[in-house]
VMD Tcl script that draws the C-alpha trace (Angstrom):
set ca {
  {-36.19 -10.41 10.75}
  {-35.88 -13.72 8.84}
  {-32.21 -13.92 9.77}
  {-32.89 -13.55 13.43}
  {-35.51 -16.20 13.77}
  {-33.46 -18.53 11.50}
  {-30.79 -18.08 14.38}
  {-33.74 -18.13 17.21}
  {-34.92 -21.32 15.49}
  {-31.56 -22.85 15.03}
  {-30.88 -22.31 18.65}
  {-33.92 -23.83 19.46}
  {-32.94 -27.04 18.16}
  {-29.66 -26.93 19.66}
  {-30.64 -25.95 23.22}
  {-31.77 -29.90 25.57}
  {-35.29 -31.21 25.95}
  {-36.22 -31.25 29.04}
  {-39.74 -32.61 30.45}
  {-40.22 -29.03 31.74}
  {-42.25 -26.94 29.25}
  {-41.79 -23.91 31.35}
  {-37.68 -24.31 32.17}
  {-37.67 -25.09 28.48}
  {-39.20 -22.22 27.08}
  {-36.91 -20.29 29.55}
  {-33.78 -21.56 28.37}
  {-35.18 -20.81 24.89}
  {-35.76 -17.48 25.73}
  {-32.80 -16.60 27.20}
  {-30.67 -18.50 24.28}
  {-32.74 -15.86 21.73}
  {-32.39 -12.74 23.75}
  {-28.46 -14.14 24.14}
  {-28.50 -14.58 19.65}
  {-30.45 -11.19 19.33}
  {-27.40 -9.28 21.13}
  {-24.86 -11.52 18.81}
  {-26.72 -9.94 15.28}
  {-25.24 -7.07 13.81}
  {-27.50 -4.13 14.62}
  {-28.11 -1.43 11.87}
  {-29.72 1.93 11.66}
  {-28.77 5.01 13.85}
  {-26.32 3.30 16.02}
  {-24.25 2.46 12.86}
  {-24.46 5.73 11.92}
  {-23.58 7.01 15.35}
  {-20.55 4.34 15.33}
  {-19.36 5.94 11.83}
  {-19.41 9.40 12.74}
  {-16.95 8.51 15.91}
  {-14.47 6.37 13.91}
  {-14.23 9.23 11.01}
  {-14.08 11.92 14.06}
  {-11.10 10.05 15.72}
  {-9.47 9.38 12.48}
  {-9.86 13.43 12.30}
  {-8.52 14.26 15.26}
  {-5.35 11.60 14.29}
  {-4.68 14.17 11.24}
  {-4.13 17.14 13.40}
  {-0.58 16.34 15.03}
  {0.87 15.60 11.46}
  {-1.07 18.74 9.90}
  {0.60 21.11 12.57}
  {4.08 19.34 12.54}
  {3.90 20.39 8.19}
  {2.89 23.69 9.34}
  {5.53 24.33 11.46}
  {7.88 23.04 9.03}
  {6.57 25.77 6.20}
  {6.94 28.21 8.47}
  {10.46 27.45 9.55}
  {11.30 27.14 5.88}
  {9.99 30.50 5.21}
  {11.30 31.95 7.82}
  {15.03 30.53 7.32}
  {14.54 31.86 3.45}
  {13.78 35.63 4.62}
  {16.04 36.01 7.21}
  {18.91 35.55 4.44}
  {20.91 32.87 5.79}
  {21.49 31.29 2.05}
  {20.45 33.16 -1.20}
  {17.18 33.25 -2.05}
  {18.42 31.35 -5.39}
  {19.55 28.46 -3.39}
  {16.57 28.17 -0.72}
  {13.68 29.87 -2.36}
  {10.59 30.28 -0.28}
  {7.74 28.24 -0.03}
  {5.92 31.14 -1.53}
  {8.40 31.45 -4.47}
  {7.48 27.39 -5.00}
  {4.02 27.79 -5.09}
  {4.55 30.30 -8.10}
  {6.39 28.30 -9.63}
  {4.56 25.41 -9.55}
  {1.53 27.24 -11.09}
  {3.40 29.10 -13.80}
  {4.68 25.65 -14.87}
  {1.59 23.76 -13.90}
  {0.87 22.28 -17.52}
  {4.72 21.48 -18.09}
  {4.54 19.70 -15.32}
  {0.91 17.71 -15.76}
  {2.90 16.11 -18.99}
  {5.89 15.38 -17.51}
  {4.04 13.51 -14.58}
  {1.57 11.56 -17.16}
  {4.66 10.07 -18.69}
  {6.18 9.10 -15.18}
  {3.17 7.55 -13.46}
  {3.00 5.39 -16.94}
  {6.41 4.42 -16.28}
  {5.64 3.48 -12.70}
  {2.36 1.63 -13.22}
  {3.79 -0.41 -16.09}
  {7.01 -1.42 -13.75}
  {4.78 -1.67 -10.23}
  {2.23 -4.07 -12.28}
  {4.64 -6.32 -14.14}
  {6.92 -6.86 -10.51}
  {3.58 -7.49 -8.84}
  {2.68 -10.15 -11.19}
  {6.07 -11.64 -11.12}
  {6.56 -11.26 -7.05}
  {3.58 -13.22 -6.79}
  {4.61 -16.50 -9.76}
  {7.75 -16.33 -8.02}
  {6.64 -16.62 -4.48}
  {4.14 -19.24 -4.96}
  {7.01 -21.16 -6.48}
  {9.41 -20.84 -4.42}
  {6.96 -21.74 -1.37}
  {6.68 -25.16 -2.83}
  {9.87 -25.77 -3.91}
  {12.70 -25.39 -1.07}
  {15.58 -26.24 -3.35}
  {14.46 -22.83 -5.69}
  {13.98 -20.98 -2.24}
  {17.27 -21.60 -1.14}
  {18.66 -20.81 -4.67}
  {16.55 -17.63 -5.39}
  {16.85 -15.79 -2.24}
  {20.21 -14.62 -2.27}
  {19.98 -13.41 -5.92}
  {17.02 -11.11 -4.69}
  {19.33 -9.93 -1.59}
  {21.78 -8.99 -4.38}
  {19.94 -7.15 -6.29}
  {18.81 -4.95 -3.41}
  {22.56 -4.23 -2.65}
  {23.81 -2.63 -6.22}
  {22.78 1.06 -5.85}
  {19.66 2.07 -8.16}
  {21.90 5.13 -9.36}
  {24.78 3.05 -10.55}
  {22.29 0.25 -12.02}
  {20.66 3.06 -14.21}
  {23.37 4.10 -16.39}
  {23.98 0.13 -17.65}
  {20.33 -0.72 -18.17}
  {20.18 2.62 -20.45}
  {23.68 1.57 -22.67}
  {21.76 -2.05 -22.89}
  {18.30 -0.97 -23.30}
  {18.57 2.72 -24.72}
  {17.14 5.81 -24.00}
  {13.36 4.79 -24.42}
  {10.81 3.84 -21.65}
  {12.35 0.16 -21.34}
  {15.36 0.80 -19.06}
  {13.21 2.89 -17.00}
  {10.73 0.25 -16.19}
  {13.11 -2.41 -15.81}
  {14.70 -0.44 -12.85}
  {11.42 0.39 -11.54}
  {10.81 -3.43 -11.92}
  {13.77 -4.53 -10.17}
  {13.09 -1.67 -7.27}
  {9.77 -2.91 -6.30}
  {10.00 -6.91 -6.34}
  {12.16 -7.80 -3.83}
  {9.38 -6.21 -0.91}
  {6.31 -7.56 -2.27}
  {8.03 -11.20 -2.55}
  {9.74 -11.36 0.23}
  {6.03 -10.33 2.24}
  {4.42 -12.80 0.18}
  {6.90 -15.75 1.27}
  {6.61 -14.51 4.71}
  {3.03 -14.37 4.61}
  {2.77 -17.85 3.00}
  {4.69 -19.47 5.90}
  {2.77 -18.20 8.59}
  {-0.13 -19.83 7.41}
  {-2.64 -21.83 9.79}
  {-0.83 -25.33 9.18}
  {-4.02 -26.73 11.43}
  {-6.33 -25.05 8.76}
  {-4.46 -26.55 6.10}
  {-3.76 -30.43 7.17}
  {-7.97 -29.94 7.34}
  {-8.61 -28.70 3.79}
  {-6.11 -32.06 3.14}
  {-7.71 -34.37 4.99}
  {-11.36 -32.75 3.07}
  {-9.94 -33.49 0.12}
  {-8.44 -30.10 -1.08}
  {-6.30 -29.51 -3.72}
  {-3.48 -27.19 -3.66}
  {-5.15 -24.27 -5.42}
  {-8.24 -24.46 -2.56}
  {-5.47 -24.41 -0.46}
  {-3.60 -20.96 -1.45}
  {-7.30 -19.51 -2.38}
  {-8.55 -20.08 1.36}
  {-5.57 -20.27 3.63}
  {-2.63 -19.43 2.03}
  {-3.29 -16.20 -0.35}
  {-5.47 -14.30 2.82}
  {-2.68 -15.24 5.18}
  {-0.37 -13.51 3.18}
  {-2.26 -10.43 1.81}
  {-1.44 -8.35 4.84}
  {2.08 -8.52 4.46}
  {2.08 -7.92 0.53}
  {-0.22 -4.98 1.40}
  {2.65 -3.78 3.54}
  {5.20 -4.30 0.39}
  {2.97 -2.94 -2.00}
  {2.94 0.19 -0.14}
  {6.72 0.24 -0.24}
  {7.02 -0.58 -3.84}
  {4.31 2.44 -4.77}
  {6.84 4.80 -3.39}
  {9.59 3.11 -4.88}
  {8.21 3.04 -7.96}
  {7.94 6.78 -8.38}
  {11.59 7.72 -6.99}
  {12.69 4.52 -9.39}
  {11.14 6.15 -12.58}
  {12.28 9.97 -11.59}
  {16.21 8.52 -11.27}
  {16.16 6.39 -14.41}
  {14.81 9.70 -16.25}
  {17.64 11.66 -15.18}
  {19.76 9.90 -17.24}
  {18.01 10.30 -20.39}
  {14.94 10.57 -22.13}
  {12.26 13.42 -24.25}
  {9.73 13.49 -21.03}
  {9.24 12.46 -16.99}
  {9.56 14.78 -13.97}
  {13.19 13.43 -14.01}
  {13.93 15.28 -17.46}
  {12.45 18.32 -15.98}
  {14.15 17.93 -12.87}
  {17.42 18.16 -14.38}
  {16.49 20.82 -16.95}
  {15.70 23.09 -14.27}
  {18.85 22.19 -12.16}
  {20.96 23.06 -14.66}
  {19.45 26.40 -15.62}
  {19.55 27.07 -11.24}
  {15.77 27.41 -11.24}
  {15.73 25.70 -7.88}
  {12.17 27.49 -7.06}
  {10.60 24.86 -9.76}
  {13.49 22.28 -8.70}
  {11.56 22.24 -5.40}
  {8.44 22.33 -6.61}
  {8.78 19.23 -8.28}
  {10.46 17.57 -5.26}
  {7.13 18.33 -3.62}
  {5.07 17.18 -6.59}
  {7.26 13.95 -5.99}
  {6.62 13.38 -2.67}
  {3.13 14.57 -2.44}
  {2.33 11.76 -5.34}
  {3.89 9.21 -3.07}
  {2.61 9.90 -0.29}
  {-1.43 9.68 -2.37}
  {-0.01 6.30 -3.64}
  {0.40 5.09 -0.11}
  {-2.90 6.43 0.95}
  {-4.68 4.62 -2.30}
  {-2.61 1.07 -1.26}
  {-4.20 1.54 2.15}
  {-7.83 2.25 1.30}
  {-8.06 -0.68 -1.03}
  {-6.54 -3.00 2.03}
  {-9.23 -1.85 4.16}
  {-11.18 -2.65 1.24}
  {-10.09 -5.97 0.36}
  {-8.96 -7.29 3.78}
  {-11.80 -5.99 6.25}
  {-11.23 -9.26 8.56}
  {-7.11 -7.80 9.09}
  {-7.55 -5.43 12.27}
  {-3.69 -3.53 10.90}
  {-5.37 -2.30 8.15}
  {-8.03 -0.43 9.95}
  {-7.22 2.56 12.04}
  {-8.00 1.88 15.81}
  {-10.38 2.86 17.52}
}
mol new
graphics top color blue
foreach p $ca { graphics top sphere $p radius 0.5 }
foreach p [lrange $ca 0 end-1] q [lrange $ca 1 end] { graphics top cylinder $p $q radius 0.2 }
display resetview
Protein backbone atom coordinates (compact mmCIF):
# COMPACT_ATOMS: atom_id res chain seq x y z
CA UNK A 1 0.00 0.00 0.00
CA UNK A 2 2.78 2.55 0.68
CA UNK A 3 4.38 1.71 -2.65
CA UNK A 4 1.25 2.35 -4.57
CA UNK A 5 0.44 5.73 -3.19
CA UNK A 6 4.15 6.72 -3.42
CA UNK A 7 3.52 6.01 -7.26
CA UNK A 8 -0.22 7.62 -7.02
CA UNK A 9 1.49 10.60 -5.36
CA UNK A 10 4.40 10.79 -7.68
CA UNK A 11 2.03 10.81 -10.56
CA UNK A 12 0.22 13.39 -9.05
CA UNK A 13 2.93 15.75 -9.24
CA UNK A 14 3.78 14.87 -12.65
CA UNK A 15 0.30 15.03 -14.22
CA UNK A 16 -0.56 19.53 -15.42
CA UNK A 17 -2.43 21.98 -13.26
CA UNK A 18 -5.17 22.96 -14.66
CA UNK A 19 -7.76 25.68 -13.19
CA UNK A 20 -10.30 22.81 -13.31
CA UNK A 21 -10.53 21.05 -9.91
CA UNK A 22 -12.89 18.55 -11.32
CA UNK A 23 -10.86 17.71 -14.92
CA UNK A 24 -7.95 17.67 -12.53
CA UNK A 25 -8.95 15.24 -10.15
CA UNK A 26 -10.05 13.21 -13.27
CA UNK A 27 -6.87 13.10 -14.90
CA UNK A 28 -5.53 12.16 -11.45
CA UNK A 29 -7.71 9.46 -11.21
CA UNK A 30 -7.32 7.97 -14.26
CA UNK A 31 -3.26 8.40 -14.06
CA UNK A 32 -3.68 6.14 -10.54
CA UNK A 33 -6.08 3.56 -11.80
CA UNK A 34 -3.48 3.63 -15.09
CA UNK A 35 -0.16 3.11 -12.08
CA UNK A 36 -2.37 0.58 -10.07
CA UNK A 37 -2.54 -1.82 -13.29
CA UNK A 38 1.46 -1.08 -13.83
CA UNK A 39 2.26 -2.65 -9.91
CA UNK A 40 3.11 -6.09 -9.68
CA UNK A 41 0.08 -7.87 -8.25
CA UNK A 42 0.66 -10.72 -5.64
CA UNK A 43 -1.41 -13.32 -3.95
CA UNK A 44 -3.56 -16.01 -5.77
CA UNK A 45 -2.99 -14.81 -9.22
CA UNK A 46 0.80 -15.38 -8.69
CA UNK A 47 0.12 -18.51 -7.53
CA UNK A 48 -2.28 -19.27 -10.34
CA UNK A 49 0.55 -17.83 -12.85
CA UNK A 50 3.13 -20.42 -11.17
CA UNK A 51 1.17 -23.40 -11.36
CA UNK A 52 0.72 -22.75 -15.39
CA UNK A 53 4.42 -22.02 -16.09
CA UNK A 54 5.54 -25.33 -13.99
CA UNK A 55 2.46 -27.22 -15.86
CA UNK A 56 3.76 -26.16 -19.36
CA UNK A 57 7.29 -26.75 -18.45
CA UNK A 58 5.67 -30.38 -17.58
CA UNK A 59 4.05 -30.98 -20.46
CA UNK A 60 7.63 -29.79 -22.42
CA UNK A 61 9.23 -33.01 -20.57
CA UNK A 62 6.91 -35.47 -22.08
CA UNK A 63 8.17 -35.58 -25.86
CA UNK A 64 11.85 -36.12 -24.60
CA UNK A 65 10.61 -38.69 -21.78
CA UNK A 66 8.83 -40.88 -24.53
CA UNK A 67 11.59 -40.41 -27.25
CA UNK A 68 14.18 -42.22 -24.07
CA UNK A 69 11.52 -44.68 -23.74
CA UNK A 70 11.35 -45.70 -27.02
CA UNK A 71 14.96 -45.80 -27.24
CA UNK A 72 15.16 -48.47 -24.07
CA UNK A 73 12.86 -50.37 -25.59
CA UNK A 74 14.48 -50.62 -28.98
CA UNK A 75 17.70 -51.37 -27.15
CA UNK A 76 16.13 -54.16 -25.36
CA UNK A 77 14.51 -55.40 -27.92
CA UNK A 78 17.63 -55.43 -30.46
CA UNK A 79 19.58 -57.30 -27.34
CA UNK A 80 16.88 -60.27 -27.15
CA UNK A 81 16.25 -60.83 -30.51
CA UNK A 82 20.10 -61.94 -30.79
CA UNK A 83 21.35 -59.86 -33.46
CA UNK A 84 24.93 -59.37 -31.54
CA UNK A 85 25.92 -61.42 -28.38
CA UNK A 86 24.54 -60.59 -25.41
CA UNK A 87 28.36 -59.94 -24.28
CA UNK A 88 28.70 -57.25 -26.78
CA UNK A 89 25.14 -55.44 -26.44
CA UNK A 90 23.94 -56.37 -23.03
CA UNK A 91 20.46 -55.30 -22.13
CA UNK A 92 19.35 -52.42 -20.45
CA UNK A 93 18.24 -54.79 -17.77
CA UNK A 94 21.69 -56.50 -17.58
CA UNK A 95 23.04 -52.58 -17.00
CA UNK A 96 20.89 -51.81 -14.37
CA UNK A 97 22.40 -54.91 -12.45
CA UNK A 98 25.33 -54.00 -12.99
CA UNK A 99 25.26 -50.72 -12.03
CA UNK A 100 23.87 -51.71 -8.57
CA UNK A 101 26.20 -54.60 -7.90
CA UNK A 102 29.02 -52.08 -8.50
CA UNK A 103 27.20 -49.10 -7.12
CA UNK A 104 29.90 -48.26 -4.32
CA UNK A 105 32.90 -48.93 -6.84
CA UNK A 106 31.49 -46.65 -8.77
CA UNK A 107 30.39 -43.70 -6.05
CA UNK A 108 34.46 -43.56 -5.51
CA UNK A 109 35.47 -43.58 -8.77
CA UNK A 110 33.00 -40.63 -9.61
CA UNK A 111 34.08 -38.55 -6.28
CA UNK A 112 37.57 -38.53 -7.67
CA UNK A 113 36.35 -37.42 -11.26
CA UNK A 114 33.92 -34.63 -10.40
CA UNK A 115 37.10 -33.31 -8.18
CA UNK A 116 39.02 -33.42 -11.22
CA UNK A 117 36.38 -31.56 -13.17
CA UNK A 118 35.49 -28.86 -10.64
CA UNK A 119 39.14 -28.06 -9.98
CA UNK A 120 39.78 -27.72 -14.02
CA UNK A 121 36.05 -26.02 -14.79
CA UNK A 122 36.88 -23.39 -11.82
CA UNK A 123 40.48 -22.50 -12.58
CA UNK A 124 39.47 -22.01 -16.75
CA UNK A 125 36.53 -19.98 -15.51
CA UNK A 126 38.66 -17.72 -13.57
CA UNK A 127 41.19 -17.46 -16.26
CA UNK A 128 38.45 -17.13 -19.32
CA UNK A 129 37.23 -14.29 -17.54
CA UNK A 130 41.18 -12.22 -16.66
CA UNK A 131 41.75 -13.07 -20.11
CA UNK A 132 38.69 -11.70 -21.71
CA UNK A 133 38.52 -8.55 -19.86
CA UNK A 134 42.03 -8.06 -21.15
CA UNK A 135 41.89 -8.73 -24.26
CA UNK A 136 38.59 -6.45 -24.62
CA UNK A 137 40.75 -3.51 -23.82
CA UNK A 138 43.65 -4.24 -25.49
CA UNK A 139 43.17 -4.95 -29.43
CA UNK A 140 46.83 -5.59 -30.10
CA UNK A 141 46.54 -8.84 -27.32
CA UNK A 142 43.11 -9.67 -29.08
CA UNK A 143 44.53 -9.97 -32.29
CA UNK A 144 47.56 -11.89 -30.84
CA UNK A 145 45.62 -14.26 -28.45
CA UNK A 146 42.88 -15.40 -30.59
CA UNK A 147 44.46 -17.60 -32.88
CA UNK A 148 46.46 -19.39 -30.13
CA UNK A 149 42.96 -20.27 -28.53
CA UNK A 150 41.70 -21.48 -32.18
CA UNK A 151 44.79 -23.75 -31.97
CA UNK A 152 44.35 -25.22 -29.14
CA UNK A 153 40.81 -26.26 -30.00
CA UNK A 154 42.24 -28.02 -33.17
CA UNK A 155 44.91 -30.65 -31.50
CA UNK A 156 42.66 -33.63 -30.58
CA UNK A 157 42.05 -33.99 -26.63
CA UNK A 158 43.09 -37.80 -27.11
CA UNK A 159 46.43 -37.09 -28.65
CA UNK A 160 47.04 -33.99 -26.16
CA UNK A 161 46.57 -36.49 -23.17
CA UNK A 162 49.35 -38.79 -23.56
CA UNK A 163 52.09 -35.61 -23.61
CA UNK A 164 50.60 -33.72 -20.69
CA UNK A 165 50.87 -37.20 -18.66
CA UNK A 166 54.93 -37.87 -19.84
CA UNK A 167 55.30 -33.94 -18.71
CA UNK A 168 53.12 -33.87 -15.78
CA UNK A 169 52.90 -37.64 -14.60
CA UNK A 170 50.38 -39.87 -13.70
CA UNK A 171 48.81 -37.76 -10.76
CA UNK A 172 45.68 -35.46 -10.88
CA UNK A 173 47.76 -32.52 -12.63
CA UNK A 174 47.69 -33.64 -16.29
CA UNK A 175 44.16 -34.42 -15.87
CA UNK A 176 43.10 -31.00 -14.90
CA UNK A 177 45.26 -29.27 -17.20
CA UNK A 178 43.37 -31.00 -20.13
CA UNK A 179 40.16 -30.40 -18.53
CA UNK A 180 41.51 -26.76 -18.25
CA UNK A 181 42.44 -26.37 -21.72
CA UNK A 182 38.90 -28.18 -22.86
CA UNK A 183 36.70 -25.73 -21.22
CA UNK A 184 38.37 -22.13 -21.82
CA UNK A 185 38.21 -21.52 -25.19
CA UNK A 186 33.88 -21.45 -24.95
CA UNK A 187 33.52 -19.46 -21.94
CA UNK A 188 36.11 -16.75 -23.42
CA UNK A 189 35.23 -16.60 -26.56
CA UNK A 190 31.19 -15.90 -25.09
CA UNK A 191 32.63 -13.51 -22.81
CA UNK A 192 34.44 -11.40 -25.68
CA UNK A 193 31.36 -11.73 -27.65
CA UNK A 194 29.24 -10.69 -24.95
CA UNK A 195 31.53 -7.73 -24.06
CA UNK A 196 31.23 -6.28 -27.61
CA UNK A 197 27.70 -6.26 -27.87
CA UNK A 198 27.42 -4.03 -25.15
CA UNK A 199 24.98 -0.86 -25.14
CA UNK A 200 27.81 1.62 -26.45
CA UNK A 201 24.84 4.44 -25.80
CA UNK A 202 24.72 3.12 -22.12
CA UNK A 203 28.29 3.32 -21.86
CA UNK A 204 29.40 6.87 -23.53
CA UNK A 205 26.59 7.87 -20.52
CA UNK A 206 28.26 6.20 -17.52
CA UNK A 207 31.47 8.33 -19.29
CA UNK A 208 30.07 11.37 -19.63
CA UNK A 209 28.65 10.69 -15.49
CA UNK A 210 31.87 10.29 -14.62
CA UNK A 211 32.34 6.43 -14.52
CA UNK A 212 35.27 4.63 -14.24
CA UNK A 213 36.03 1.57 -16.08
CA UNK A 214 35.20 -0.93 -13.34
CA UNK A 215 31.40 0.86 -13.03
CA UNK A 216 31.53 0.33 -16.46
CA UNK A 217 32.06 -3.67 -16.77
CA UNK A 218 29.97 -3.96 -13.28
CA UNK A 219 26.79 -2.25 -14.95
CA UNK A 220 27.02 -2.60 -18.68
CA UNK A 221 29.59 -4.68 -19.65
CA UNK A 222 29.68 -7.93 -17.20
CA UNK A 223 25.41 -8.29 -17.53
CA UNK A 224 25.76 -7.87 -21.26
CA UNK A 225 27.90 -10.64 -21.41
CA UNK A 226 26.59 -13.13 -18.76
CA UNK A 227 24.15 -14.69 -21.16
CA UNK A 228 26.58 -15.78 -23.49
CA UNK A 229 29.15 -17.15 -20.78
CA UNK A 230 26.05 -18.90 -19.36
CA UNK A 231 25.80 -20.52 -22.76
CA UNK A 232 29.75 -21.55 -22.55
CA UNK A 233 29.60 -22.54 -19.16
CA UNK A 234 27.09 -25.03 -20.04
CA UNK A 235 29.40 -26.36 -22.72
CA UNK A 236 32.45 -26.45 -20.61
CA UNK A 237 30.35 -28.51 -17.67
CA UNK A 238 29.99 -31.24 -20.17
CA UNK A 239 33.33 -30.92 -21.37
CA UNK A 240 34.72 -31.03 -18.30
CA UNK A 241 33.45 -34.46 -17.39
CA UNK A 242 34.28 -36.26 -20.89
CA UNK A 243 37.85 -34.17 -20.43
CA UNK A 244 38.58 -35.82 -16.97
CA UNK A 245 37.12 -39.50 -18.04
CA UNK A 246 39.78 -39.42 -21.29
CA UNK A 247 42.78 -38.09 -19.38
CA UNK A 248 42.03 -41.06 -16.78
CA UNK A 249 42.23 -43.59 -19.34
CA UNK A 250 45.61 -43.11 -19.69
CA UNK A 251 46.66 -43.54 -16.25
CA UNK A 252 45.95 -43.12 -12.81
CA UNK A 253 44.79 -45.29 -9.10
CA UNK A 254 40.97 -43.85 -9.42
CA UNK A 255 38.20 -41.90 -11.90
CA UNK A 256 35.38 -43.52 -13.90
CA UNK A 257 38.08 -43.49 -16.68
CA UNK A 258 40.28 -46.16 -14.68
CA UNK A 259 37.20 -48.15 -14.26
CA UNK A 260 36.15 -47.71 -17.64
CA UNK A 261 39.09 -49.33 -18.98
CA UNK A 262 39.36 -52.00 -16.27
CA UNK A 263 36.13 -53.27 -17.24
CA UNK A 264 36.85 -53.06 -21.07
CA UNK A 265 39.56 -55.08 -20.83
CA UNK A 266 38.08 -57.84 -18.69
CA UNK A 267 34.78 -57.59 -21.65
CA UNK A 268 32.40 -56.65 -18.85
CA UNK A 269 30.64 -54.36 -21.27
CA UNK A 270 27.26 -54.65 -19.03
CA UNK A 271 29.23 -52.27 -16.36
CA UNK A 272 31.16 -50.64 -19.48
CA UNK A 273 27.69 -49.28 -20.30
CA UNK A 274 26.66 -48.57 -17.20
CA UNK A 275 29.21 -46.17 -16.66
CA UNK A 276 28.69 -44.59 -20.11
CA UNK A 277 25.25 -43.84 -18.71
CA UNK A 278 26.56 -42.70 -15.33
CA UNK A 279 28.66 -40.34 -17.70
CA UNK A 280 26.13 -38.92 -19.53
CA UNK A 281 23.44 -38.80 -17.00
CA UNK A 282 26.08 -36.55 -14.78
CA UNK A 283 26.36 -34.26 -17.74
CA UNK A 284 23.36 -33.88 -18.60
CA UNK A 285 22.50 -32.77 -14.27
CA UNK A 286 25.52 -30.40 -14.83
CA UNK A 287 23.71 -28.69 -17.65
CA UNK A 288 20.50 -28.60 -15.80
CA UNK A 289 22.42 -27.02 -12.52
CA UNK A 290 24.24 -24.22 -15.13
CA UNK A 291 20.70 -23.42 -16.22
CA UNK A 292 18.87 -23.04 -12.91
CA UNK A 293 21.49 -20.75 -11.50
CA UNK A 294 21.10 -18.50 -14.94
CA UNK A 295 17.55 -18.22 -14.28
CA UNK A 296 18.75 -17.44 -10.98
CA UNK A 297 21.28 -14.92 -11.56
CA UNK A 298 20.02 -13.37 -14.84
CA UNK A 299 16.09 -13.12 -14.28
CA UNK A 300 16.01 -9.82 -16.62
CA UNK A 301 17.55 -12.43 -19.82
CA UNK A 302 14.14 -13.80 -21.38
CA UNK A 303 16.70 -17.12 -23.06
CA UNK A 304 17.18 -18.26 -19.84
CA UNK A 305 13.62 -18.72 -18.90
CA UNK A 306 11.50 -21.31 -20.57
CA UNK A 307 8.62 -19.65 -22.61
CA UNK A 308 5.62 -19.40 -21.91
Amino acid sequence: MRKKSQNTTALSNLLPRSGNKKQESGLWAAGAARVNTLLPRSGNKKQEFGSRAAGAARVRRWPSLLLAAALVLLWQGVSMSGLLPAFLLPSPVRVVFAFAEDFSLLMRHLGVTLLEAACGLALSVAAAFVLAILMDNSALLRQSVTPILLFTQTVPTVALAPLLVLWMGYGAAPKITLIFLTCFFPMTIGLLGGFAQADTDAIRLLQSMGADRRQIYRYIKLPSAMPAFASGLKISATYSIVGAVISEWLGGAAGLGVYMTRVRKSYSFDKMFAVILLVSALSVALVALVTRLSRRLMPWDRSSHPSS
